[in-house]
C-alpha positions as CSV (number, residue, x, y, z in Angstrom):
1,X,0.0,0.0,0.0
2,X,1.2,3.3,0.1
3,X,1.7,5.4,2.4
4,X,-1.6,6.7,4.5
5,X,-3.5,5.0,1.5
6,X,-6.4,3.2,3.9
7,X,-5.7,5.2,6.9
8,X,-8.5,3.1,9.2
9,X,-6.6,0.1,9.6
10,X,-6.0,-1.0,13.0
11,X,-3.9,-3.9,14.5
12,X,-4.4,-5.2,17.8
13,X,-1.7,-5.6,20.3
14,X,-1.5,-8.7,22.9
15,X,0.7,-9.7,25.7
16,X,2.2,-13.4,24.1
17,X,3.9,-13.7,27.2
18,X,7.2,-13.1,24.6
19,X,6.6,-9.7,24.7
20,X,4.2,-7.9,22.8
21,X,2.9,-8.8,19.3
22,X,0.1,-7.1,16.8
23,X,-1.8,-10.6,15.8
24,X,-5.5,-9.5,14.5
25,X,-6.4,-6.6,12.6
26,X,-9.8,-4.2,12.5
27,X,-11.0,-1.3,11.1
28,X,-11.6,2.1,13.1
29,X,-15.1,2.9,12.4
30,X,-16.2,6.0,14.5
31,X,-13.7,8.2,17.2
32,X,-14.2,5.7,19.6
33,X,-14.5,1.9,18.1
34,X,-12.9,-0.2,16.4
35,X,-14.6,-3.2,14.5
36,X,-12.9,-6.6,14.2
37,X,-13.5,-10.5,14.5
38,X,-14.7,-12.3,17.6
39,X,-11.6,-14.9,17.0
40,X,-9.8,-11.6,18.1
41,X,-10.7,-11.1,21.0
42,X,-12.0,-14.1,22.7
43,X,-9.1,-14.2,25.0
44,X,-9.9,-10.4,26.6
45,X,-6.9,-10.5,29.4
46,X,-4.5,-10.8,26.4
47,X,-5.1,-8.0,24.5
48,X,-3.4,-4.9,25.7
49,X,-4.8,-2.1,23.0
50,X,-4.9,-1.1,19.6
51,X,-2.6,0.7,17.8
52,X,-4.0,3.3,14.6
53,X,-2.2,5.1,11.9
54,X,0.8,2.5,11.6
55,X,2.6,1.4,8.3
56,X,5.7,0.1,8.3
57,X,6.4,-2.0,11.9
58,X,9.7,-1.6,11.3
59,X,10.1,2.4,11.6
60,X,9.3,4.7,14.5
61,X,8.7,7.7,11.5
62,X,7.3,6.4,8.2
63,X,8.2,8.4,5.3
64,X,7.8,8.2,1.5
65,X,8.9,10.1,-1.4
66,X,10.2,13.1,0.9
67,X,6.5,13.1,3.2
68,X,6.6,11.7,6.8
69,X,3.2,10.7,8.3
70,X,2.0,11.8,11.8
71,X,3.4,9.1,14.6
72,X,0.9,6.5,15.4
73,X,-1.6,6.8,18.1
74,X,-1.7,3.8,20.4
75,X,-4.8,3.5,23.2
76,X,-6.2,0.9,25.4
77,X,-9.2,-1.7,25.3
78,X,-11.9,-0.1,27.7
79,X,-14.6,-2.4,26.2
80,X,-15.0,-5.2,24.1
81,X,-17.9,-6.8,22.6
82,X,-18.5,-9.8,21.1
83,X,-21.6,-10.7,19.3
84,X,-23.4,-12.7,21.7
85,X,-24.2,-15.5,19.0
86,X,-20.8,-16.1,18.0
87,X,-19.5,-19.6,17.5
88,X,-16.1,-20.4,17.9
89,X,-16.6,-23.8,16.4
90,X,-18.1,-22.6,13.1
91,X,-17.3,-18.8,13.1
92,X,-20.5,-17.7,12.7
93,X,-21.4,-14.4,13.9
94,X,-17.6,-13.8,13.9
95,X,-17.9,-10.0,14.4
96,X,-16.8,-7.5,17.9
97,X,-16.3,-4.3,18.7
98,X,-13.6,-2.7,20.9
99,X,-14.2,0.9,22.5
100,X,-11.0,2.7,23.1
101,X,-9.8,4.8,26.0
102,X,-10.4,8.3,24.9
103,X,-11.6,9.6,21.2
104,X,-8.7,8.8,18.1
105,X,-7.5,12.3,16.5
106,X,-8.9,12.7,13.0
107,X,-6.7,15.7,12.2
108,X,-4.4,13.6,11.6
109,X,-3.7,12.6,8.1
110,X,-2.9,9.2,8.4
111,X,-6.2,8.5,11.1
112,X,-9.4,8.2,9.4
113,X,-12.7,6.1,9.6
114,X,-13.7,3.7,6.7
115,X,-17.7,4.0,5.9
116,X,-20.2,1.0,6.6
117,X,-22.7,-0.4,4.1
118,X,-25.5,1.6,5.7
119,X,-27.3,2.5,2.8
120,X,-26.3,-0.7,0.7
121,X,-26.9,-3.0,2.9
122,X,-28.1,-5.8,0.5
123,X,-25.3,-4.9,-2.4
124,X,-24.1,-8.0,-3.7
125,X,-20.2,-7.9,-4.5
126,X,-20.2,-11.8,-6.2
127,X,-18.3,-10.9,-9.3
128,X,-16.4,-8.7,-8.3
129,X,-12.9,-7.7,-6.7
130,X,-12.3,-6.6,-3.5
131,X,-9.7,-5.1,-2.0
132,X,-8.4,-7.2,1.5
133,X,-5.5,-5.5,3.4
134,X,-3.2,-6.1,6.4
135,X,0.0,-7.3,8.3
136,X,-0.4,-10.6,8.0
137,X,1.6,-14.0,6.7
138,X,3.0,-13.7,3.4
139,X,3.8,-16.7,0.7
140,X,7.4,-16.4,2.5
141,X,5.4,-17.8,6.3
142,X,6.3,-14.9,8.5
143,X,4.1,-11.6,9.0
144,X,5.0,-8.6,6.5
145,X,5.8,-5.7,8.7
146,X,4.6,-3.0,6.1
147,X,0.9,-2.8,5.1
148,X,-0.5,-5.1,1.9
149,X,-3.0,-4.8,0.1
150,X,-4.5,-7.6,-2.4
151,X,-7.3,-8.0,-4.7
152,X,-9.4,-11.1,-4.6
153,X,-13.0,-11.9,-6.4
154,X,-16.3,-12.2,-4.5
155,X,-17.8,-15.5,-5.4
156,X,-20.8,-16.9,-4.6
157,X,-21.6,-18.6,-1.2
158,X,-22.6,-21.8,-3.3
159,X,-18.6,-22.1,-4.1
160,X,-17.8,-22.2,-0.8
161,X,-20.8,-24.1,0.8
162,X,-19.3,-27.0,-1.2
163,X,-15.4,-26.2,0.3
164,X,-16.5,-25.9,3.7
165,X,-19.6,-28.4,4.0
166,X,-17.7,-30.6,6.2
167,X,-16.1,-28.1,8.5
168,X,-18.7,-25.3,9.2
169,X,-22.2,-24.1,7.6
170,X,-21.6,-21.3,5.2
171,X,-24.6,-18.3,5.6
172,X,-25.9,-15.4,3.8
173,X,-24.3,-13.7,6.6
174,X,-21.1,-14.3,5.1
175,X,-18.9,-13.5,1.9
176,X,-17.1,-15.7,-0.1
177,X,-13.7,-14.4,-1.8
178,X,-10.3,-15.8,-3.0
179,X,-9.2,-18.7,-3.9
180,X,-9.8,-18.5,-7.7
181,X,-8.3,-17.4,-11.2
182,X,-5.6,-15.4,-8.4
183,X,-3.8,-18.3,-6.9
184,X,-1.2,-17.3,-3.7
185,X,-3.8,-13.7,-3.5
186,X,-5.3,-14.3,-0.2
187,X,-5.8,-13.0,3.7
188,X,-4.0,-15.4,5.7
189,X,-2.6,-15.5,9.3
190,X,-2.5,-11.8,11.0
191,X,-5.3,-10.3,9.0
192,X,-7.6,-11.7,11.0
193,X,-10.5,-8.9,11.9
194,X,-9.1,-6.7,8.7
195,X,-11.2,-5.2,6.6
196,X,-12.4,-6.0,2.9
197,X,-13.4,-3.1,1.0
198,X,-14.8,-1.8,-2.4
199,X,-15.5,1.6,-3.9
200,X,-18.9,2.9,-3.2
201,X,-20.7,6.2,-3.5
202,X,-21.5,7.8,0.2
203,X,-23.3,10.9,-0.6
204,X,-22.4,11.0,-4.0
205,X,-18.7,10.9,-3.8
206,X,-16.3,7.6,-3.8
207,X,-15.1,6.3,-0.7
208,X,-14.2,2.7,0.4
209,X,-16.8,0.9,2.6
210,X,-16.2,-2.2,4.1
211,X,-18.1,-4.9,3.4
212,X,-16.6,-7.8,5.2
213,X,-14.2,-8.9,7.9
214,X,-11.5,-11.4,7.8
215,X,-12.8,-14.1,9.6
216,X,-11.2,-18.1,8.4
217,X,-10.3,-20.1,5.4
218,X,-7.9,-22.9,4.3
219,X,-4.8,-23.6,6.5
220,X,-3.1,-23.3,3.1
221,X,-3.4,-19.5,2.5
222,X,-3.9,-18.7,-1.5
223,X,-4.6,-22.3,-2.5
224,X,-6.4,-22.6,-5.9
225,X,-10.0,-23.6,-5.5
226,X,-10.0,-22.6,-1.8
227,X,-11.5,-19.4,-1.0
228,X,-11.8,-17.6,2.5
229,X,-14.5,-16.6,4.5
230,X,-15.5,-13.3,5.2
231,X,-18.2,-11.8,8.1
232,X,-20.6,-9.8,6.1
233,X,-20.9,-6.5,8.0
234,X,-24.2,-5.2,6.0
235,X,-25.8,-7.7,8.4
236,X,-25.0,-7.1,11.2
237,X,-25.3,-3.0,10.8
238,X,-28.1,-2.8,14.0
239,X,-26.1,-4.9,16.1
240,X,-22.8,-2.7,15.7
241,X,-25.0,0.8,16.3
242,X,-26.8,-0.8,19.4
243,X,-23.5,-1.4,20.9
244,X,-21.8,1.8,20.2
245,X,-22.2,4.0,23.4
246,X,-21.5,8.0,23.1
């Protein structure tokens, strides 16, 4: 990605016990939350806050082309919620929401909310290529520490109802994507609770809105004929503003 290109990504920070490591992602939806997977944060007393406006892990200042982007804010959890049908034997309902501390700055170039699927809640991406982004594992097995961004195509839930039959029911409440005509393009390990986005018009201008989460899919990230699974945020729009105190 470059440089303050999606600048609502947010990566989640736990104790490991090794010291501290980002291992999920999420999206910063309003000043005060952050939306993400359930898988994230089912162990609460691990997870130590949330870090927004990062790029490159590897750099205290990140700079490109001559421009150096604000520092990173980093807060603490004071809330998290997970949907209360989750199932962390079929990841359905894979979806939470973590309040943080005190409001993120937004006059900050490189610290900005992504838009929901409010007014398109029933907008049907099969067909079409969305844009997944994240830290996570690479087709070299460790964690990139810059942010990447891939392209994968929404399929229909029919294609993966038949990949996933055996291991968890596949509902309208979730996109399919990946795995097809793009082999080795795929989330995998570390994007977990990321966003997947396509260009939309909110109030008659482009922006990206996020249409899914990264939630599970094959052990063998990218395989050919093996897409992912993605929480489809349109449906769960209600639950996400019910939770969402001042």
């Amino acid at each position: 990605t470059g440089l303050e290109e999606f600048p609502w990504m947010a990566l989640i920070a736990y104790n490991t016990g090794d010291g501290i490591d980002f291992r999920c992602g999420g999206t910063l939806i309003n000043a005060r939350y952050i939306l993400t997977a359930a898988h994230c944060i089912i162990n609460t007393m691990s997870i130590i806050g949330v870090r927004l406006g990062e790029y490159d892990l590897r750099n205290t200042e990140d700079c490109e082309e001559g421009y150096c982007a604000p520092k990173v804010q980093d807060f603490r959890a004071e809330k998290m919620m997970i949907h209360p049908n989750y199932n962390k034997r079929t990841y359905t309902n894979d979806i939470a929401l973590i309040r943080l501390d005190y409001n993120a700055n937004f006059s900050y170039s490189n610290i900005k909310p992504i838009c929901l699927p409010v007014s398109e809640i029933n907008d049907d991406l099969t067909g079409k290529s969305a844009i997944v982004s994240g830290w996570g594992a690479t087709e070299k097995g460790y964690k990139s520490p810059i942010l990447l961004k891939v392209s994968v195509p929404v399929l229909s839930l029919s294609v993966c109802h038949k990949v996933y039959q055996q291991f968890a029911p596949i509902t309208d409440q979730q996109i399919c994507a990946g795995g097809y005509k793009y082999n080795g393009r795929d989330s995998c390990g570390g994007d977990s609770g990321g966003p997947m986005k396509y260009v939309g018009l909110v109030d008659g201008s482009p922006r990206y809105i996020q249409y899914g989460i990264v939630s599970f899919g094959p052990r063998q990230c990218g395989a050919d004929g093996q897409p992912g699974i993605y929480t489809r945020v349109g449906s769960y729009i209600q639950w996400i503003l019910d939770n969402m105190e001042e």
